[in-house]
C-alpha positions in Angstrom: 0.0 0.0 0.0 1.6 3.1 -1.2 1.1 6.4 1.6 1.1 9.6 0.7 4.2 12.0 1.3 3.8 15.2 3.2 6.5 17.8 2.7 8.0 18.8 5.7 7.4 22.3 4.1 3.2 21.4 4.3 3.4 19.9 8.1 4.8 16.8 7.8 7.7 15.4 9.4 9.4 18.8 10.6 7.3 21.3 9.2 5.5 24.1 9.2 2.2 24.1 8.2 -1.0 23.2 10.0 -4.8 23.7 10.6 -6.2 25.5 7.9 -3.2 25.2 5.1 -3.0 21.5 5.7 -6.5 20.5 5.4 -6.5 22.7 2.5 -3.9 21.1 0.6 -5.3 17.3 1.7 -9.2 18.2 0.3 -7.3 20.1 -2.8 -5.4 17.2 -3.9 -7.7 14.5 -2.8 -9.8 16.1 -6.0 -9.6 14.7 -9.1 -9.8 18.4 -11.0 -8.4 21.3 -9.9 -9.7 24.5 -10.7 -8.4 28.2 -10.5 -9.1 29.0 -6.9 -7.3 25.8 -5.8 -4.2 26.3 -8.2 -4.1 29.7 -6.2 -4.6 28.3 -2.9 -2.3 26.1 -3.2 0.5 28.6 -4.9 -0.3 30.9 -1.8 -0.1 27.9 0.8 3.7 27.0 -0.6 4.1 30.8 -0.7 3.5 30.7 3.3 5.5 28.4 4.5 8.5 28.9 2.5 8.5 26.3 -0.1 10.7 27.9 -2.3 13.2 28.6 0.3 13.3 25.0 1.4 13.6 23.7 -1.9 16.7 26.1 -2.7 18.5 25.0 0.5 18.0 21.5 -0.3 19.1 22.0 -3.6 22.3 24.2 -2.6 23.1 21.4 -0.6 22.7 18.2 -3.2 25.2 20.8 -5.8 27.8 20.8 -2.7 27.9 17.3 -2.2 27.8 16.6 -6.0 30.7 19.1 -6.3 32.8 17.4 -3.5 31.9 14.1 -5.0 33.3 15.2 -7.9 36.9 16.6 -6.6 38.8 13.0 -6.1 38.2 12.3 -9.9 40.9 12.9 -12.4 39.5 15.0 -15.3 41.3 17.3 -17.2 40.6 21.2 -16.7 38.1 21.5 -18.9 35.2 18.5 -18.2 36.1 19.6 -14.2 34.8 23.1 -15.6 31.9 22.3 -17.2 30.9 19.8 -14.8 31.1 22.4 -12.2 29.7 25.0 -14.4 26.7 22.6 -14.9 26.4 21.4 -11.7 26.1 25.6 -10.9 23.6 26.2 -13.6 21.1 23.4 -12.3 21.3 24.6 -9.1 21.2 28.2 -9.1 19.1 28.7 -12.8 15.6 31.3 -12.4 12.3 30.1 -13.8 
């Protein structure tokens, strides 16, 4: 039986949101359409509790450790420079 994942983000494990958000989000995607107001909702609910924050600090860390995963391999100048450069771009790119 599969379970469904809670960020830490939305209240699970951890996280910040409760009461009102929470429930929100559960009825929101316990529907099988969404419409305008619940796209909203639930871009303002991930506003609140710092969704976008989270997800940068968990992806500044996952480029660190790919970076320091990288250092004890021989390549020449150049791939180490792209990789890195890559590795940068992924990480840090605006939508």
């Amino acid at each position: 039986m599969r379970r469904s994942y809670i960020s830490p983000a939305l209240g699970g494990p951890g996280g910040g949101a409760g009461g009102a958000a929470l429930d929100d989000m559960q009825r929101i995607y316990s529907q099988t359409e969404l419409d305008e107001d619940d796209v909203q909702r639930v871009l303002a609910i991930l506003d609140e509790v710092g969704a976008r924050e989270s997800a940068q600090e968990l992806t500044e860390s996952a480029a660190n450790r790919a970076l320091e995963a990288l250092s004890p391999v021989s390549l020449p100048g150049w791939a180490r420079a792209e990789a890195e450069e890559l590795v940068d771009f992924l990480a840090r790119r605006e939508y």
